[in-house]
C-alpha positions in Angstrom: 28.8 10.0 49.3 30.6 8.7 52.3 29.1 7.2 55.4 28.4 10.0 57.8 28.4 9.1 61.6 29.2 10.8 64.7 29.7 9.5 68.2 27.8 6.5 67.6 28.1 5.4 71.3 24.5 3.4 71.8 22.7 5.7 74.2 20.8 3.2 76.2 17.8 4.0 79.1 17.1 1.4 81.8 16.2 -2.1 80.6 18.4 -2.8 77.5 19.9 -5.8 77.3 23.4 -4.4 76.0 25.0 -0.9 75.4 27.8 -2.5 72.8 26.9 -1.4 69.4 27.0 -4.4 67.5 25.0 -6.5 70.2 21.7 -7.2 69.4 20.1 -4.7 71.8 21.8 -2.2 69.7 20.1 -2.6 65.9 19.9 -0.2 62.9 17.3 1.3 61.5 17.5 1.8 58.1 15.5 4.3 56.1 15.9 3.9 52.2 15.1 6.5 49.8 12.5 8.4 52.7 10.8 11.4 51.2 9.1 13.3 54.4 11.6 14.8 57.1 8.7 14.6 59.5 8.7 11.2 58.9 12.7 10.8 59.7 12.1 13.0 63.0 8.9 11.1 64.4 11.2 7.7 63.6 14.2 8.9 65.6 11.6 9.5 68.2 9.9 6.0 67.9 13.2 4.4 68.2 14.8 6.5 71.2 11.3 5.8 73.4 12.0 1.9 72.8 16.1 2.8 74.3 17.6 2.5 70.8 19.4 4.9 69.2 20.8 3.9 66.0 19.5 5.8 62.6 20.4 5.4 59.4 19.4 7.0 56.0 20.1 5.9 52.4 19.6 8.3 50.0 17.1 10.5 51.0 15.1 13.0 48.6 16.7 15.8 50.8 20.4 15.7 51.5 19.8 18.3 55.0 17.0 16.0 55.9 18.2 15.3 59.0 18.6 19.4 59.9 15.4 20.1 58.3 12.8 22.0 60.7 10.1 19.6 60.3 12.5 16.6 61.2 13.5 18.4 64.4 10.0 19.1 65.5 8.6 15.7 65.1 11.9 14.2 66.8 10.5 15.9 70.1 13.7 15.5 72.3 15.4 12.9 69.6 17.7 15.4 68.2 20.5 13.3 69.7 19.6 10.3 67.2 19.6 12.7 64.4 22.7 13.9 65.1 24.4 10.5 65.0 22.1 9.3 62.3 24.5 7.3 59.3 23.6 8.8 55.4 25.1 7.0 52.6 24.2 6.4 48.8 24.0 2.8 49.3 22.4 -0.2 51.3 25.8 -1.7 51.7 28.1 1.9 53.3 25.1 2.8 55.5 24.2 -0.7 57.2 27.6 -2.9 56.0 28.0 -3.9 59.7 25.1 -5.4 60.3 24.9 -9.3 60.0 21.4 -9.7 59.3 19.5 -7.4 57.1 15.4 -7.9 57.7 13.4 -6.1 55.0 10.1 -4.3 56.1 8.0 -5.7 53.2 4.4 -7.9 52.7 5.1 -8.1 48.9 6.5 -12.1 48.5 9.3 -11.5 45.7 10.1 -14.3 43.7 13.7 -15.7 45.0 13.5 -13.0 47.7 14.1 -13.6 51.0 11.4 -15.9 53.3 8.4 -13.9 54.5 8.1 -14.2 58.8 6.1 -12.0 61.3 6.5 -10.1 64.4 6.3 -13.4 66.4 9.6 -14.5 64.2 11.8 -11.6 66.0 12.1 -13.1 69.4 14.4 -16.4 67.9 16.2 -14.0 65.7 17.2 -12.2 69.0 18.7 -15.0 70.3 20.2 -15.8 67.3 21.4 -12.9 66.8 23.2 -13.0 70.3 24.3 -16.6 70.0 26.5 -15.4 66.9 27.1 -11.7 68.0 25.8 -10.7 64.8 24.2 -7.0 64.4 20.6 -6.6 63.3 19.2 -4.2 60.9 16.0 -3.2 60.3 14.9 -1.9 56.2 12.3 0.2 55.6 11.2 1.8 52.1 9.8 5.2 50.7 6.7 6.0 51.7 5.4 5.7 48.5 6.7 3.1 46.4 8.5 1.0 49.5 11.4 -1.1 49.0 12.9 -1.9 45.6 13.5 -5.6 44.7 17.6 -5.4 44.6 17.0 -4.1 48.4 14.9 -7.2 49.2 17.6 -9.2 47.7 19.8 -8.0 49.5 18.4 -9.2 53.1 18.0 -11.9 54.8 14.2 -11.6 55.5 11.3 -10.0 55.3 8.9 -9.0 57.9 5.2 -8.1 57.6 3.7 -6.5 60.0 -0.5 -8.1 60.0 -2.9 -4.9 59.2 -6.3 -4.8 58.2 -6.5 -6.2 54.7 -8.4 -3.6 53.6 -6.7 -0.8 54.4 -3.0 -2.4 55.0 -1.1 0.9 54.8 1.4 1.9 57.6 2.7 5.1 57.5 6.3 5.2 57.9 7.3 6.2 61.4 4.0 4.0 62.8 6.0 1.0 61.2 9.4 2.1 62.9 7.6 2.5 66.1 5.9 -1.4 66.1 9.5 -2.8 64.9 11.2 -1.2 67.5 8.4 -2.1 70.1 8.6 -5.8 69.0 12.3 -5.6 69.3 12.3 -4.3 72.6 10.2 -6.6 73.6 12.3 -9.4 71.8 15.9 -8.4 73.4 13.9 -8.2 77.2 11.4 -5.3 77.7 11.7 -2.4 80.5 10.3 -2.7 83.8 6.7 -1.4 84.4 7.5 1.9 86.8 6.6 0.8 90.7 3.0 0.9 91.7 1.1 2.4 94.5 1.7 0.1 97.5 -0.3 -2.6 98.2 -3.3 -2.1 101.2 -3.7 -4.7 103.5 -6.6 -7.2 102.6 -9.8 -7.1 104.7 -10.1 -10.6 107.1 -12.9 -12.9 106.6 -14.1 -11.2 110.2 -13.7 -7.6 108.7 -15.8 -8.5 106.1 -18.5 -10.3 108.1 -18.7 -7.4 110.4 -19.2 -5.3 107.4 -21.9 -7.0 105.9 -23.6 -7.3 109.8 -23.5 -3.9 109.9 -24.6 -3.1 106.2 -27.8 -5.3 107.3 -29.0 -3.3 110.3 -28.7 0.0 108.1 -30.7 -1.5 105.3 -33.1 -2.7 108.0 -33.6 0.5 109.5 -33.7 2.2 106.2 -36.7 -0.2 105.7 -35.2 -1.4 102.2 -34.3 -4.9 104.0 -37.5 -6.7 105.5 -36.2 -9.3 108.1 -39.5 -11.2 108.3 -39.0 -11.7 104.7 -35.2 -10.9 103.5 -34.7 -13.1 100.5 -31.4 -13.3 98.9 -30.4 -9.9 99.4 -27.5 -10.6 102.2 -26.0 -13.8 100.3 -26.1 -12.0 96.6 -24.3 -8.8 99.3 -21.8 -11.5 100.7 -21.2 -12.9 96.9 -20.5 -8.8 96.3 -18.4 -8.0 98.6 -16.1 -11.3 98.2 -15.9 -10.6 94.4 -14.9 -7.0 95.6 -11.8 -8.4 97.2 -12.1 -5.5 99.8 -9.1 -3.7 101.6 -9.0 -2.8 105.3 -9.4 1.0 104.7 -12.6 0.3 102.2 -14.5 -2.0 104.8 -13.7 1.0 107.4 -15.5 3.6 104.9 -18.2 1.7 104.1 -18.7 0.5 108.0 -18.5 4.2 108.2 -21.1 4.8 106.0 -23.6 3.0 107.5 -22.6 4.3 111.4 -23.2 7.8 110.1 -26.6 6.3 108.1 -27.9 4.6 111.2 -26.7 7.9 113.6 -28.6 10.4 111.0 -31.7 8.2 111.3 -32.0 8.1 114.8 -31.5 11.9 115.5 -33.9 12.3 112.6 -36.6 10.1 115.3 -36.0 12.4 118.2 -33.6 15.4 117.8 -33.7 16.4 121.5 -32.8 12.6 122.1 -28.7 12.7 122.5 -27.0 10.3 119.6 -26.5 6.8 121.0 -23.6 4.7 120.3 -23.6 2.5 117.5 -21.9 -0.7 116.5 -18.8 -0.1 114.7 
């Protein structure tokens, strides 16, 4: 079978490092011998949410994986990477322009390739840019994993650390951690804008605040001042810990003005409301 590709343009969202296709923000991700089209679809998901797009598929169990129903439903708004998705026979037509190969394996082979971890991929990004050299990602079957010839055939392998035991990704979930680690390797996407930032209360705020929060607690008769204890410094320790905004020292002095105010129309209603301290 001949290498099947089309458009293979690098679809990019904000934050990637490069939108040329053999840079190293642009890798491959390789799916040998895969057996589940959901499996395919909720990969070309993972990928596209990291801002990759680059699929490719070596001899899957179905040859219409990649228009199967399943595969399209668990792509969820991925159908672009399936539709530029590579599927060959072989290792060597789908990813043969890739310069580093990285096997997704925790079985050591003998003469294989030299095991790493996830905290391995950020040198290989620079690496990999230093020499303009193309990285691929290999993954296996979901049930039997790589073969051996594939191992031999890259340059590393990668484990990804699980629970030893229970150490069993499904197929996608490893995609999705690769492709996370990678993103975070070739420079990670900005974290959307917050909510702005509310002005800090003053050292005078905050003393006014607690003044205030002591003649409510006085009049409530929870605060004895012939005998206060520690409440007001453990209250001070509080509110500094609290690291309190403008606006909340204005709701809470409001709190105790309309605490104090119902208090003293509860002592004499036909008595008009006084003003209190703000």
């Amino acid at each position: 079978m001949d290498v099947k590709e089309q458009g293979e343009s690098g679809h990019f969202i904000e934050g990637a490092v490069s939108s040329a296709p053999g840079g190293p923000a642009a890798p491959l991700f390789v799916l040998v011998n895969t057996s589940h089209p959901g499996n395919v679809g909720a990969a070309a998901r993972a990928i596209k949410t990291m801002g990759f797009a680059h699929l490719a598929l070596v001899a899957p169990r179905f040859a219409d994986v990649l228009q199967q129903p399943e595969a399209l439903a668990l792509a969820s708004g991925a159908d672009d990477v399936l539709r530029n998705a590579r599927q060959a026979d072989t290792l060597v037509e789908a990813a043969g322009d890739c310069g580093v190969l990285v096997a997704l394996s925790s079985r050591v082979r003998d003469f294989g390739p030299p095991l790493r971890g996830p905290d391995w991929l950020p040198e290989l990004a620079r690496d990999a840019a230093a020499q303009g050299r193309r990285v691929g990602f290999v993954f296996g079957s979901e049930r039997y994993g790589l073969d051996n010839d594939t191992v031999y055939r890259c340059d590393a392998l990668l484990s990804l650390p699980a629970y030893s035991q229970y150490a069993s990704l499904n197929l996608a979930q490893a995609v999705q951690i690769v492709a996370w680690e990678w993103r975070k390797a070739v420079g990670a996407f900005s974290l959307p804008p917050g909510p702005p930032v509310e002005a800090a209360a003053t050292q005078a705020e905050v003393q006014g605040l607690l003044e205030h929060a002591e003649q409510t607690l006085v009049a409530l008769g929870y605060l004895d001042p012939d005998a206060p204890k520690k409440l007001m410094p453990r209250l001070t320790r509080l509110a500094a810990r609290a690291a309190l905004t403008q606006q909340e020292v204005h709701i809470l002095r409001g709190i105790c003005k309309a605490g104090l105010q119902r208090m003293r129309t509860a002592e004499d209603p036909a008595d008009p409301p006084r003003r209190l301290p703000d």
